[in-house]
DRENPA-3360 file (N, C-alpha, C; in nm, 2 decimals, always signed):
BEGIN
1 = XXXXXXXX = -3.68/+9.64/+14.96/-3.69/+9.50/+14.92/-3.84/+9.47/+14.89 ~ -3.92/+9.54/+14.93/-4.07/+9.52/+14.95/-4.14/+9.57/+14.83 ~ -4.04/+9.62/+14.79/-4.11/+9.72/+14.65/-4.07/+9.67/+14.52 ~ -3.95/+9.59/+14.58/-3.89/+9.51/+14.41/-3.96/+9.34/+14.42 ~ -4.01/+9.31/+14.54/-4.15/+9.20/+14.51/-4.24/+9.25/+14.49 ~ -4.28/+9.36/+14.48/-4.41/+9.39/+14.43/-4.44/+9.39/+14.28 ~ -4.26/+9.42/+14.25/-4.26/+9.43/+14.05/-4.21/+9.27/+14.00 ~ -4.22/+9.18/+14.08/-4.21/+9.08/+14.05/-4.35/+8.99/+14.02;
9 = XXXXXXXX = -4.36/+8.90/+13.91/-4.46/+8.80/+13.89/-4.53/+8.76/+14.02 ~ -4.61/+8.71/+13.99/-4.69/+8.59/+14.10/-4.60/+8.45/+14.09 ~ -4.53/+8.37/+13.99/-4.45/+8.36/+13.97/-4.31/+8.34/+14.02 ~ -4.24/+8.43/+13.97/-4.15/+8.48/+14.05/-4.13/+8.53/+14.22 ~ -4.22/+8.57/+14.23/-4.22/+8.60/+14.42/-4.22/+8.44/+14.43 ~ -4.28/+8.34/+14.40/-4.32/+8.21/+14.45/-4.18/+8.13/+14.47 ~ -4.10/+8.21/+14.38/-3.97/+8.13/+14.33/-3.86/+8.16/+14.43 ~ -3.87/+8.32/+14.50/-3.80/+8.42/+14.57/-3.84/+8.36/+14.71;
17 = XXXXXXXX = -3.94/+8.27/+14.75/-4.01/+8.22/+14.86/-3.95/+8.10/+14.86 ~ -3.93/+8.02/+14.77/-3.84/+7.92/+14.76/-3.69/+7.89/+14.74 ~ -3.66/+8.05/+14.71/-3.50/+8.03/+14.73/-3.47/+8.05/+14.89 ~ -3.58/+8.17/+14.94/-3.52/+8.18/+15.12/-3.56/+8.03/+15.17 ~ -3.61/+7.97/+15.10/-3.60/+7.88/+15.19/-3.52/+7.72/+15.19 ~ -3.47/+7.74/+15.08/-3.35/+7.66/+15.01/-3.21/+7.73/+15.12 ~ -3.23/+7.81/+15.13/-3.15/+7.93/+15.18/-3.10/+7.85/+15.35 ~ -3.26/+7.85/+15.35/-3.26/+7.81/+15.52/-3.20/+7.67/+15.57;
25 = XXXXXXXX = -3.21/+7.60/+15.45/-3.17/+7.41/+15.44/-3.30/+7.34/+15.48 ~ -3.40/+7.42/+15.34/-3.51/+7.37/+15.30/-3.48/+7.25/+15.18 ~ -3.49/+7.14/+15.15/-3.40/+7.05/+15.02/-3.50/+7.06/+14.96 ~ -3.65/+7.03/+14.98/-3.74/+7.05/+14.89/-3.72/+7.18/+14.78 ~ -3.69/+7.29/+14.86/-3.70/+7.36/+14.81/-3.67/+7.38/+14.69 ~ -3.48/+7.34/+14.70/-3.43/+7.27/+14.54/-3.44/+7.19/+14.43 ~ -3.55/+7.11/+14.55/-3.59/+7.02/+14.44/-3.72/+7.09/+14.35 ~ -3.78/+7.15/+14.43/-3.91/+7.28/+14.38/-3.88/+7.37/+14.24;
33 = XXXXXXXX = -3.74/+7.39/+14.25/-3.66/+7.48/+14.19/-3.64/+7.43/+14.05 ~ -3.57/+7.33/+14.07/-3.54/+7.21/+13.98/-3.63/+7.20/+13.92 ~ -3.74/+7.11/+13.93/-3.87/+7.06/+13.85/-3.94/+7.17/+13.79 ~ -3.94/+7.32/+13.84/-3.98/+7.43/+13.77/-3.94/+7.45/+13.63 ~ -3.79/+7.44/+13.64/-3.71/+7.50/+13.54/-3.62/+7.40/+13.43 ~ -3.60/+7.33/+13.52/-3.54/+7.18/+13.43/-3.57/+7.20/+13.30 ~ -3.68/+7.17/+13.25/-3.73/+7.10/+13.11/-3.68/+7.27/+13.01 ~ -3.70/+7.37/+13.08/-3.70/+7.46/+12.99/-3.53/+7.55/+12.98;
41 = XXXXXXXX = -3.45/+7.49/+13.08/-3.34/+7.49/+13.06/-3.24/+7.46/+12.98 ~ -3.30/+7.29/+12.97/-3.28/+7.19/+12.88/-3.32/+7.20/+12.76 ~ -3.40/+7.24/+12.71/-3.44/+7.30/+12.55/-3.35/+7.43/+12.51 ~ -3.32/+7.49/+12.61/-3.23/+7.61/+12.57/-3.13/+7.54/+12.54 ~ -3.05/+7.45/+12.64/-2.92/+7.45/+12.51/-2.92/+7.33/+12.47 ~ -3.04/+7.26/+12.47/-3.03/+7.22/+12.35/-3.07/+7.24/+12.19 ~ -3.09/+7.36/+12.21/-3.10/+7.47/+12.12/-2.97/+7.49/+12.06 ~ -2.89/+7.59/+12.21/-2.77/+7.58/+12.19/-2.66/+7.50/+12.11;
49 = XXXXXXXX = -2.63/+7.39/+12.16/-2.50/+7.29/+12.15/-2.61/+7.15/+12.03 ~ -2.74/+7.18/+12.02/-2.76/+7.09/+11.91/-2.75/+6.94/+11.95 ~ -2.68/+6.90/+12.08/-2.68/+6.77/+12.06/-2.71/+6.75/+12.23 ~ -2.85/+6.59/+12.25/-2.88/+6.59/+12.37/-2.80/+6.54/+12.46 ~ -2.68/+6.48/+12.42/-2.61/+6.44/+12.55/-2.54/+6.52/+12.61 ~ -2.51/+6.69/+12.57/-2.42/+6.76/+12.60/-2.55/+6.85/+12.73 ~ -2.65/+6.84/+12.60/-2.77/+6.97/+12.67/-2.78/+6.89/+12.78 ~ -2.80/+6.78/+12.80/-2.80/+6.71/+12.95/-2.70/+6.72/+13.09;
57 = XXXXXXXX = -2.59/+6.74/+13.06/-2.49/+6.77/+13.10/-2.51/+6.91/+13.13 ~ -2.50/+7.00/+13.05/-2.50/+7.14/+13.08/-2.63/+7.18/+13.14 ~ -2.75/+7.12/+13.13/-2.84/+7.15/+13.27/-2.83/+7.13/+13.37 ~ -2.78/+7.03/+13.40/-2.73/+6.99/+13.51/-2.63/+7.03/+13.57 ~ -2.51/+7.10/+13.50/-2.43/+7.20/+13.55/-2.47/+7.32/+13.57 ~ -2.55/+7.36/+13.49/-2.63/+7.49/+13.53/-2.72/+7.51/+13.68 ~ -2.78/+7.41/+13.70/-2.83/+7.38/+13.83/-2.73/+7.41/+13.95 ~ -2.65/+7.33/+13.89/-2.54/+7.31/+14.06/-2.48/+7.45/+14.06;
65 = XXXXXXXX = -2.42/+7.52/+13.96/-2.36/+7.62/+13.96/-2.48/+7.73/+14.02 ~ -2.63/+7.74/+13.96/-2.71/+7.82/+14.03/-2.70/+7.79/+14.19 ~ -2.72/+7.63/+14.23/-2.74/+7.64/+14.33/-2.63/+7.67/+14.48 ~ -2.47/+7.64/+14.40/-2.38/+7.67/+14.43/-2.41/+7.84/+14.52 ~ -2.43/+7.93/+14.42/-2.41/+8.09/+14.40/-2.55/+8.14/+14.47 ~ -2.61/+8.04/+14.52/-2.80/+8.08/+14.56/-2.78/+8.20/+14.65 ~ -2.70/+8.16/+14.71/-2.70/+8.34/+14.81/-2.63/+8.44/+14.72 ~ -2.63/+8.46/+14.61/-2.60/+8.59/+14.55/-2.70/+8.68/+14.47;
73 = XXXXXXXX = -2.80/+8.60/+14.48/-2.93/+8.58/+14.39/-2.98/+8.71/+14.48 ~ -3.04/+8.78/+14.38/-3.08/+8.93/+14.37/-3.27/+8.98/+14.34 ~ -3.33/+8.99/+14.40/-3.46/+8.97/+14.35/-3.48/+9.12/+14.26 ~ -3.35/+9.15/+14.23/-3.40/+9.29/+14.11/-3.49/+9.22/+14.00 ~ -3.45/+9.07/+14.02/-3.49/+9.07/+13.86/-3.57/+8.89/+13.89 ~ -3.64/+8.84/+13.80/-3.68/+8.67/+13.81/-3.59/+8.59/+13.88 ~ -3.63/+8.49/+13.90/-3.52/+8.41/+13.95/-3.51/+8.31/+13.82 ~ -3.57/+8.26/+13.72/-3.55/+8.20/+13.62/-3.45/+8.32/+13.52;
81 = XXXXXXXX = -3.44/+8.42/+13.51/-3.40/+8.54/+13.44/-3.23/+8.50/+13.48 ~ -3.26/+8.48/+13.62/-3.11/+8.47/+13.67/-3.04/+8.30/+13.65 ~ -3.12/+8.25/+13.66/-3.08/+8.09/+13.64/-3.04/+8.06/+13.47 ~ -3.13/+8.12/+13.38/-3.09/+8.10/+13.26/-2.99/+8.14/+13.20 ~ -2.96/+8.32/+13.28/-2.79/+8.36/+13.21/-2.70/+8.23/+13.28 ~ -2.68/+8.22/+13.38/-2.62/+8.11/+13.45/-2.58/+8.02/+13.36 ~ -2.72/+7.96/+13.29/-2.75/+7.85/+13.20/-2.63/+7.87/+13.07 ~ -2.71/+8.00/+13.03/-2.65/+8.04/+12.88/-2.48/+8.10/+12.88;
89 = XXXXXXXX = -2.46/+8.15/+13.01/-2.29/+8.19/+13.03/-2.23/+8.07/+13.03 ~ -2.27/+7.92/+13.09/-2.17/+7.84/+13.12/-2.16/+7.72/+12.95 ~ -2.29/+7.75/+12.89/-2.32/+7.66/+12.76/-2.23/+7.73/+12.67 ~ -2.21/+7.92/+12.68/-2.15/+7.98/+12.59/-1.94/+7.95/+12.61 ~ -1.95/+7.92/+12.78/-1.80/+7.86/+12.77/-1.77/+7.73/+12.72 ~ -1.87/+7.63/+12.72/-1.85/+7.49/+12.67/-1.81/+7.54/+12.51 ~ -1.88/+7.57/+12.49/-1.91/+7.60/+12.32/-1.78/+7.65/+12.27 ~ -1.73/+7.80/+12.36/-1.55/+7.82/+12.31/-1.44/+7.75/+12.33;
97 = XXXXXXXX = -1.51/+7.60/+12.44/-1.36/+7.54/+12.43/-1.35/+7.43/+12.36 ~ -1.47/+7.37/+12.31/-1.52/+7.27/+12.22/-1.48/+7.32/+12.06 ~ -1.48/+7.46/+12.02/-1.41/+7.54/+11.95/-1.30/+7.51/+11.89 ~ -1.27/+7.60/+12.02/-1.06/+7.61/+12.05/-1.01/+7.45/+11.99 ~ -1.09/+7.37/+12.05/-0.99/+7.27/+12.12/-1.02/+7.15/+11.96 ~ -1.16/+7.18/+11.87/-1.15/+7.16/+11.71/-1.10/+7.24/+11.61 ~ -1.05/+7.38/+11.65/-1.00/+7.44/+11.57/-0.84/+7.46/+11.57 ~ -0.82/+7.46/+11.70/-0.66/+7.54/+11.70/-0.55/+7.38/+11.65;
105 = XXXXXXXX = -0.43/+7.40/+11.57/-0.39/+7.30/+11.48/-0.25/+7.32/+11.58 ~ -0.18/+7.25/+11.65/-0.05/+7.22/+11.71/+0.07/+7.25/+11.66 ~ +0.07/+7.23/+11.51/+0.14/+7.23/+11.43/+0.13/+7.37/+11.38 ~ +0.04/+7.41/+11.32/+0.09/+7.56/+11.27/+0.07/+7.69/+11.33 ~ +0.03/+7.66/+11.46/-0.04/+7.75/+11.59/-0.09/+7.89/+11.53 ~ -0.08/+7.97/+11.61/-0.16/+8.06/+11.56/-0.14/+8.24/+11.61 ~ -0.18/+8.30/+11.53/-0.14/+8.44/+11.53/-0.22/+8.53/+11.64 ~ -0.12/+8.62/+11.69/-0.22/+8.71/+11.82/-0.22/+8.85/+11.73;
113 = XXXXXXXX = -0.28/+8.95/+11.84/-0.33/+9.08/+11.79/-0.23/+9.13/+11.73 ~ -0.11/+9.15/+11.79/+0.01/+9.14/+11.71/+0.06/+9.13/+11.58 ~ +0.01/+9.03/+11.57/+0.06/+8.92/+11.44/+0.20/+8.83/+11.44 ~ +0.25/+8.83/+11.59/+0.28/+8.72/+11.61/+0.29/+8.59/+11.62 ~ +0.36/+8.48/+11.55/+0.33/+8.38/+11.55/+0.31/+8.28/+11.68 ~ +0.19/+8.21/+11.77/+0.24/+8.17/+11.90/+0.21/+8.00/+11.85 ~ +0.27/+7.89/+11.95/+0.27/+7.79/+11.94/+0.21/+7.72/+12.07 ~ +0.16/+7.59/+12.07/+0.12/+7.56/+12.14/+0.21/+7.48/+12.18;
121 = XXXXXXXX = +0.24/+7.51/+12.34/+0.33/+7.44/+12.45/+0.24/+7.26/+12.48 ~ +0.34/+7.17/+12.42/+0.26/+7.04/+12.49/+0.34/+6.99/+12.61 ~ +0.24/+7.01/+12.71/+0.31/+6.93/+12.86/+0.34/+6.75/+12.83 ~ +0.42/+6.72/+12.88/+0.43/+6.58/+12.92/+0.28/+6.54/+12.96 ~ +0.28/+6.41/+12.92/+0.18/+6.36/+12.93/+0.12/+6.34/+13.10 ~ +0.23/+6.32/+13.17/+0.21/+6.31/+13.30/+0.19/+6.44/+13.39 ~ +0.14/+6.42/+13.49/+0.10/+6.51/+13.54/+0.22/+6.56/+13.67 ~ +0.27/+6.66/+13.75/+0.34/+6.66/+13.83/+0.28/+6.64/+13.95;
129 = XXXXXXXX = +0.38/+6.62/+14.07/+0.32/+6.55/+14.16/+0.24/+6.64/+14.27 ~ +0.26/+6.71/+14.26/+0.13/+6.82/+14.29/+0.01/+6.82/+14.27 ~ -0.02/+6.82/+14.15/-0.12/+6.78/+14.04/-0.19/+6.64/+14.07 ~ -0.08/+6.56/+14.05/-0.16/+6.42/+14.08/-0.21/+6.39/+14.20 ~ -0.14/+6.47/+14.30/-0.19/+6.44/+14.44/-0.31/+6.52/+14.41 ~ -0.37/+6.68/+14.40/-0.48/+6.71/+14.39/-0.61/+6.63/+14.35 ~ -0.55/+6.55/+14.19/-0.64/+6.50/+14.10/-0.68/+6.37/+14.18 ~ -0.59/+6.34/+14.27/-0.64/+6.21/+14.32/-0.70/+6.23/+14.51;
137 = XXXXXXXX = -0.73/+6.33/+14.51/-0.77/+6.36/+14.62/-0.88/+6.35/+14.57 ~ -0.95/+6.47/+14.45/-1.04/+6.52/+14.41/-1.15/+6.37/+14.34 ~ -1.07/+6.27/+14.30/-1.13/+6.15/+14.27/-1.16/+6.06/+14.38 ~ -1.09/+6.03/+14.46/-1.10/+5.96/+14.61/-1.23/+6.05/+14.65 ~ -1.26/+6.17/+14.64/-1.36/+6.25/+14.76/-1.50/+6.25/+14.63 ~ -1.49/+6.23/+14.52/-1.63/+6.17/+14.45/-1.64/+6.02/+14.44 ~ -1.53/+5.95/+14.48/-1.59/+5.82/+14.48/-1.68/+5.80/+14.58 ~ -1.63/+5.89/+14.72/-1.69/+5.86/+14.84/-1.86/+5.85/+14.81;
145 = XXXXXXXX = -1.86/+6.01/+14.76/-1.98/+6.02/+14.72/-2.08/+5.94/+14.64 ~ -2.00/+5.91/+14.55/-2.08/+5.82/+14.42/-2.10/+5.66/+14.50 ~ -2.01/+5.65/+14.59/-2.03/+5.50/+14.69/-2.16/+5.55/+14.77 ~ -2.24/+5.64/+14.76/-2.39/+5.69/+14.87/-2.49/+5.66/+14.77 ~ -2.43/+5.64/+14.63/-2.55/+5.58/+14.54/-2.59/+5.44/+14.54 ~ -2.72/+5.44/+14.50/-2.79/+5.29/+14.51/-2.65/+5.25/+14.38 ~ -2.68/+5.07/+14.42/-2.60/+5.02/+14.33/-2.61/+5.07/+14.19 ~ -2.74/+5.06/+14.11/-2.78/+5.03/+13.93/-2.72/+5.18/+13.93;
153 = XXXXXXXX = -2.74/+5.31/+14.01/-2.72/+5.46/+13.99/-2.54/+5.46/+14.02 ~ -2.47/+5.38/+14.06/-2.35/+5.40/+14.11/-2.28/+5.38/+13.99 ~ -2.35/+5.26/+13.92/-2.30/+5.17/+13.79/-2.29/+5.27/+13.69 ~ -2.38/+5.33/+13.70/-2.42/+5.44/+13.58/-2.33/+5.51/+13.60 ~ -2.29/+5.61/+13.68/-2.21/+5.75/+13.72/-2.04/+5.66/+13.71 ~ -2.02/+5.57/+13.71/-1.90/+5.48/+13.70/-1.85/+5.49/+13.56 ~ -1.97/+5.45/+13.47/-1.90/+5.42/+13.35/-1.92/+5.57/+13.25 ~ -2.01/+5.63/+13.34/-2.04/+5.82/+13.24/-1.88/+5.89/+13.22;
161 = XXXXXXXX = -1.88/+5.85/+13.45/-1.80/+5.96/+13.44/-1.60/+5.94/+13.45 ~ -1.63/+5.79/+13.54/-1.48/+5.76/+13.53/-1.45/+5.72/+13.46 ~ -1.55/+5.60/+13.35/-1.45/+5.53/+13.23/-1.50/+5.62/+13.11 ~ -1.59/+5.72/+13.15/-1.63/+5.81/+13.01/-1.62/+5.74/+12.90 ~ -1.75/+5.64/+12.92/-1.82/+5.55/+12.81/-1.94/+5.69/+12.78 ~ -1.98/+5.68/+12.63/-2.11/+5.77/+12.57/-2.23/+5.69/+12.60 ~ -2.32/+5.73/+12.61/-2.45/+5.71/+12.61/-2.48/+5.52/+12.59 ~ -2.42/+5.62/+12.43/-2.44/+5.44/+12.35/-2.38/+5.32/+12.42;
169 = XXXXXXXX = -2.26/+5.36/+12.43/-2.16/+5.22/+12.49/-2.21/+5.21/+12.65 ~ -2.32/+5.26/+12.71/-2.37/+5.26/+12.85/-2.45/+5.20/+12.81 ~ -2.53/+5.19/+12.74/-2.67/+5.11/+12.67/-2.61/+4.99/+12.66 ~ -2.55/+4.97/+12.59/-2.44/+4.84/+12.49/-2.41/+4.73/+12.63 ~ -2.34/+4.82/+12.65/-2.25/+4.75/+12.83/-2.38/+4.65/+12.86 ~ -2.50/+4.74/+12.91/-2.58/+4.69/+13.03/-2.66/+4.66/+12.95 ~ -2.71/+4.63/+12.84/-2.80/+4.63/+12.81/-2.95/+4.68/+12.78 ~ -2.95/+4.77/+12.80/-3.03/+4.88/+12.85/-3.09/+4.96/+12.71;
177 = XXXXXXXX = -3.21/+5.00/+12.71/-3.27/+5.10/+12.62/-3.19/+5.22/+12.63 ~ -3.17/+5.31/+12.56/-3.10/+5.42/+12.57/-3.17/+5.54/+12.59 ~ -3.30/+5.54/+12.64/-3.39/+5.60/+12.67/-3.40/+5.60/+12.79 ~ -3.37/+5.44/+12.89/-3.37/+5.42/+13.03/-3.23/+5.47/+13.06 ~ -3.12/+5.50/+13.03/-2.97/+5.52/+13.04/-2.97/+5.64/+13.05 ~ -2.98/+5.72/+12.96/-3.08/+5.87/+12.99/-3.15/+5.91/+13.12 ~ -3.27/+5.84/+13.12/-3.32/+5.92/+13.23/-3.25/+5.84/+13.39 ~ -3.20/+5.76/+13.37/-3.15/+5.68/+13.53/-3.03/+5.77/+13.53;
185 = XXXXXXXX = -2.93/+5.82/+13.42/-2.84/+5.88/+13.47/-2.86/+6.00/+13.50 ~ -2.97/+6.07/+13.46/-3.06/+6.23/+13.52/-3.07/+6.19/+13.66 ~ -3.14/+6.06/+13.69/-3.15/+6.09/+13.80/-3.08/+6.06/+13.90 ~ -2.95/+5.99/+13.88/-2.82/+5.95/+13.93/-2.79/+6.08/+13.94 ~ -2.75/+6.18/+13.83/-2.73/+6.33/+13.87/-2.79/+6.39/+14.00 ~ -2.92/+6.37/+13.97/-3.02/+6.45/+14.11/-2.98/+6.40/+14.22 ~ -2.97/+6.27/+14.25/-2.93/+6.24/+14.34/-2.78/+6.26/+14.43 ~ -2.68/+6.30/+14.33/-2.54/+6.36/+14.40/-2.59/+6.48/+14.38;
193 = XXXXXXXX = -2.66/+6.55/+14.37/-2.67/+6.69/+14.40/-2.74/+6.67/+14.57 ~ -2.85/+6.59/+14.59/-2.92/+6.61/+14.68/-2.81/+6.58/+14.79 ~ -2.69/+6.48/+14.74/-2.57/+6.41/+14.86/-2.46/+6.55/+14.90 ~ -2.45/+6.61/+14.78/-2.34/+6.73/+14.80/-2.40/+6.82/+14.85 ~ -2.52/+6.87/+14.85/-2.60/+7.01/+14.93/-2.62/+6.96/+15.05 ~ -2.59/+6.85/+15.11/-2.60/+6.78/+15.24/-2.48/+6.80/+15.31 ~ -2.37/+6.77/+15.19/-2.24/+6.79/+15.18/-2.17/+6.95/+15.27 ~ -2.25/+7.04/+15.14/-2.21/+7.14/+15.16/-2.25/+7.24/+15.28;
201 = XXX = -2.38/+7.15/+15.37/-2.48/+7.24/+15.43/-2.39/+7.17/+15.61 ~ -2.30/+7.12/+15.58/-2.23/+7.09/+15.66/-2.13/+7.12/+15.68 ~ -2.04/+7.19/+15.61/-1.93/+7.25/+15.62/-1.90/+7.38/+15.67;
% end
Protein backbone atom coordinates (compact mmCIF):
# COMPACT_ATOMS: atom_id res chain seq x y z
CA UNK A 1 0.00 0.00 0.00
CA UNK A 2 2.96 2.25 0.92
CA UNK A 3 4.43 1.90 -2.47
CA UNK A 4 1.27 2.72 -4.60
CA UNK A 5 1.21 6.23 -2.39
CA UNK A 6 4.43 6.86 -3.21
CA UNK A 7 3.41 6.67 -7.19
CA UNK A 8 0.66 8.80 -6.43
CA UNK A 9 0.62 12.87 -6.79
CA UNK A 10 0.98 15.28 -3.88
CA UNK A 11 -2.40 15.71 -4.94
CA UNK A 12 -3.72 12.65 -5.01
CA UNK A 13 -2.33 11.21 -1.68
CA UNK A 14 -4.16 14.51 -0.22
CA UNK A 15 -7.39 13.15 -1.80
CA UNK A 16 -6.52 9.30 -0.49
CA UNK A 17 -6.17 11.21 3.06
CA UNK A 18 -9.52 12.52 2.57
CA UNK A 19 -11.27 9.63 1.44
CA UNK A 20 -10.03 7.50 4.85
CA UNK A 21 -11.37 9.92 6.40
CA UNK A 22 -14.74 10.40 4.83
CA UNK A 23 -14.42 6.68 5.39
CA UNK A 24 -14.20 7.28 9.18
CA UNK A 25 -17.67 9.74 9.27
CA UNK A 26 -15.43 12.63 8.60
CA UNK A 27 -18.46 15.00 6.52
CA UNK A 28 -16.02 17.61 5.78
CA UNK A 29 -14.28 15.34 4.25
CA UNK A 30 -16.97 15.09 1.38
CA UNK A 31 -17.53 18.15 1.36
CA UNK A 32 -13.39 18.57 0.65
CA UNK A 33 -14.07 16.08 -2.04
CA UNK A 34 -16.78 17.86 -3.56
CA UNK A 35 -15.41 21.38 -3.88
CA UNK A 36 -12.18 19.81 -5.37
CA UNK A 37 -13.84 18.23 -8.26
CA UNK A 38 -17.24 19.70 -8.80
CA UNK A 39 -16.52 22.39 -11.30
CA UNK A 40 -14.32 20.06 -13.41
CA UNK A 41 -16.76 17.30 -13.43
CA UNK A 42 -19.39 19.56 -14.50
CA UNK A 43 -17.61 20.79 -17.63
CA UNK A 44 -17.05 17.16 -18.57
CA UNK A 45 -20.43 16.51 -19.21
CA UNK A 46 -21.24 19.27 -20.05
CA UNK A 47 -19.15 18.69 -22.72
CA UNK A 48 -20.82 15.55 -22.93
CA UNK A 49 -24.78 15.92 -22.99
CA UNK A 50 -24.29 19.76 -24.38
CA UNK A 51 -26.94 21.02 -22.30
CA UNK A 52 -26.52 22.67 -18.55
CA UNK A 53 -29.47 21.44 -16.87
CA UNK A 54 -28.74 17.85 -17.56
CA UNK A 55 -24.69 18.40 -16.85
CA UNK A 56 -26.11 19.61 -13.41
CA UNK A 57 -27.89 16.73 -12.65
CA UNK A 58 -25.39 14.24 -13.74
CA UNK A 59 -22.72 15.77 -11.37
CA UNK A 60 -24.51 15.56 -8.89
CA UNK A 61 -25.32 11.95 -9.56
CA UNK A 62 -21.90 11.31 -10.08
CA UNK A 63 -21.00 12.50 -6.62
CA UNK A 64 -23.55 10.45 -4.79
CA UNK A 65 -22.85 7.35 -6.79
CA UNK A 66 -18.88 8.02 -5.98
CA UNK A 67 -19.78 8.64 -2.64
CA UNK A 68 -22.14 5.77 -2.34
CA UNK A 69 -19.16 3.10 -3.60
CA UNK A 70 -16.23 5.23 -1.44
CA UNK A 71 -15.18 1.99 0.10
CA UNK A 72 -14.37 0.36 -3.09
CA UNK A 73 -12.05 3.10 -4.08
CA UNK A 74 -8.59 1.64 -4.83
CA UNK A 75 -5.47 3.91 -4.55
CA UNK A 76 -3.90 1.92 -7.77
CA UNK A 77 -4.84 4.85 -9.38
CA UNK A 78 -6.05 9.00 -8.61
CA UNK A 79 -8.95 9.35 -6.85
CA UNK A 80 -10.31 12.00 -9.41
CA UNK A 81 -9.26 9.17 -12.25
CA UNK A 82 -11.72 7.16 -10.34
CA UNK A 83 -14.53 9.69 -9.75
CA UNK A 84 -14.50 10.84 -13.41
CA UNK A 85 -15.04 7.13 -15.01
CA UNK A 86 -17.91 7.10 -12.42
CA UNK A 87 -18.74 10.51 -13.95
CA UNK A 88 -18.36 9.49 -17.64
CA UNK A 89 -19.95 5.63 -17.21
CA UNK A 90 -23.16 7.12 -15.61
CA UNK A 91 -23.39 10.35 -18.35
CA UNK A 92 -22.59 7.52 -21.14
CA UNK A 93 -25.85 5.55 -19.64
CA UNK A 94 -28.06 8.74 -19.60
CA UNK A 95 -27.06 9.45 -23.14
CA UNK A 96 -28.26 5.57 -24.42
CA UNK A 97 -31.44 5.97 -22.81
CA UNK A 98 -32.16 9.51 -23.90
CA UNK A 99 -31.27 7.74 -27.30
CA UNK A 100 -33.40 4.62 -27.13
CA UNK A 101 -36.13 6.40 -25.77
CA UNK A 102 -35.82 9.40 -29.19
CA UNK A 103 -35.16 6.90 -31.45
CA UNK A 104 -36.96 3.57 -31.00
CA UNK A 105 -40.69 4.19 -32.97
CA UNK A 106 -43.62 1.88 -31.17
CA UNK A 107 -45.10 1.42 -34.14
CA UNK A 108 -42.58 -0.19 -36.40
CA UNK A 109 -40.23 -1.63 -33.64
CA UNK A 110 -37.29 -2.87 -34.44
CA UNK A 111 -34.86 -5.62 -35.72
CA UNK A 112 -32.40 -7.84 -33.50
CA UNK A 113 -29.06 -9.60 -34.51
CA UNK A 114 -31.27 -12.05 -35.99
CA UNK A 115 -33.23 -10.00 -38.11
CA UNK A 116 -36.09 -10.48 -36.32
CA UNK A 117 -38.75 -8.27 -36.16
CA UNK A 118 -39.36 -7.28 -32.14
CA UNK A 119 -42.14 -4.89 -30.85
CA UNK A 120 -42.44 -2.87 -28.11
CA UNK A 121 -44.69 -4.38 -25.29
CA UNK A 122 -46.78 -1.16 -23.81
CA UNK A 123 -47.75 -1.88 -20.07
CA UNK A 124 -51.03 -0.34 -18.81
CA UNK A 125 -50.56 2.77 -17.75
CA UNK A 126 -50.92 1.88 -14.18
CA UNK A 127 -48.73 0.48 -12.15
CA UNK A 128 -49.38 -2.96 -10.22
CA UNK A 129 -49.84 -3.09 -6.72
CA UNK A 130 -46.55 -4.15 -5.80
CA UNK A 131 -45.07 -1.45 -7.74
CA UNK A 132 -47.20 1.21 -6.35
CA UNK A 133 -46.68 0.22 -2.92
CA UNK A 134 -42.76 0.31 -3.64
CA UNK A 135 -43.05 3.65 -5.54
CA UNK A 136 -44.91 5.02 -2.77
CA UNK A 137 -42.78 3.97 -0.01
CA UNK A 138 -39.82 5.24 -1.96
CA UNK A 139 -41.70 8.76 -2.26
CA UNK A 140 -43.04 8.94 1.35
CA UNK A 141 -39.14 8.20 2.55
CA UNK A 142 -37.70 11.37 0.28
CA UNK A 143 -40.37 13.52 1.31
CA UNK A 144 -39.24 12.82 4.83
CA UNK A 145 -36.07 13.88 3.81
CA UNK A 146 -36.76 16.85 1.61
CA UNK A 147 -39.23 17.98 4.83
CA UNK A 148 -35.13 18.47 6.71
CA UNK A 149 -34.85 21.22 4.12
CA UNK A 150 -35.03 24.92 4.97
CA UNK A 151 -38.25 26.12 3.54
CA UNK A 152 -37.02 28.35 -0.02
CA UNK A 153 -34.60 24.85 -0.56
CA UNK A 154 -37.67 22.47 0.15
CA UNK A 155 -39.73 24.70 -2.45
CA UNK A 156 -37.09 24.19 -4.89
CA UNK A 157 -36.52 20.23 -4.71
CA UNK A 158 -40.66 20.15 -4.75
CA UNK A 159 -41.23 21.69 -7.93
CA UNK A 160 -37.53 20.10 -9.78
CA UNK A 161 -38.29 16.90 -8.58
CA UNK A 162 -41.99 16.02 -7.77
CA UNK A 163 -43.93 18.32 -10.13
CA UNK A 164 -40.77 18.16 -12.58
CA UNK A 165 -41.16 21.84 -13.54
CA UNK A 166 -37.65 22.83 -15.97
CA UNK A 167 -35.52 25.35 -14.79
CA UNK A 168 -37.51 28.00 -16.65
CA UNK A 169 -40.96 27.24 -15.22
CA UNK A 170 -39.00 27.26 -11.55
CA UNK A 171 -37.88 30.79 -12.37
CA UNK A 172 -41.47 31.78 -13.79
CA UNK A 173 -43.33 30.20 -10.67
CA UNK A 174 -41.15 32.11 -8.11
CA UNK A 175 -40.06 34.63 -9.71
CA UNK A 176 -36.65 34.30 -9.53
CA UNK A 177 -33.45 34.93 -11.81
CA UNK A 178 -32.68 31.75 -13.41
CA UNK A 179 -29.30 32.05 -12.38
CA UNK A 180 -30.40 32.09 -8.51
CA UNK A 181 -32.72 28.81 -9.41
CA UNK A 182 -29.56 27.19 -10.54
CA UNK A 183 -27.38 27.68 -8.00
CA UNK A 184 -30.12 27.42 -4.80
CA UNK A 185 -31.14 24.13 -6.39
CA UNK A 186 -27.11 22.95 -6.40
CA UNK A 187 -27.28 23.76 -3.19
CA UNK A 188 -30.57 22.16 -2.19
CA UNK A 189 -28.80 19.10 -3.81
CA UNK A 190 -25.72 19.44 -1.31
CA UNK A 191 -27.68 19.67 1.23
CA UNK A 192 -29.75 16.11 0.80
CA UNK A 193 -26.55 14.65 0.23
CA UNK A 194 -25.17 15.95 3.55
CA UNK A 195 -29.06 14.59 5.16
CA UNK A 196 -28.62 10.96 3.41
CA UNK A 197 -24.73 10.31 4.36
CA UNK A 198 -26.12 11.03 7.94
CA UNK A 199 -28.73 8.83 6.74
CA UNK A 200 -26.70 6.24 5.65
CA UNK A 201 -23.90 6.46 8.41
CA UNK A 202 -26.63 5.26 10.54
CA UNK A 203 -27.87 2.29 9.25
Amino acid sequence: MEELNQNLSDRARKDLERVHRALEGDQRAYTQLMSEYRENVYFMMLKMVRNQDDAEDLTIEAFGKAFKRLAQYKPDYAFSTWLFKIASNNCIDFLRKKKKANTVSIDEGVSNDDGDDLFLEIRAGSLDPEETLMKGQRIDEMRKIVDQLKPKYRLLVELRYFKEYSYEEIAGELDLPLGTVKAQLFRARELLFEILKHKVSRI
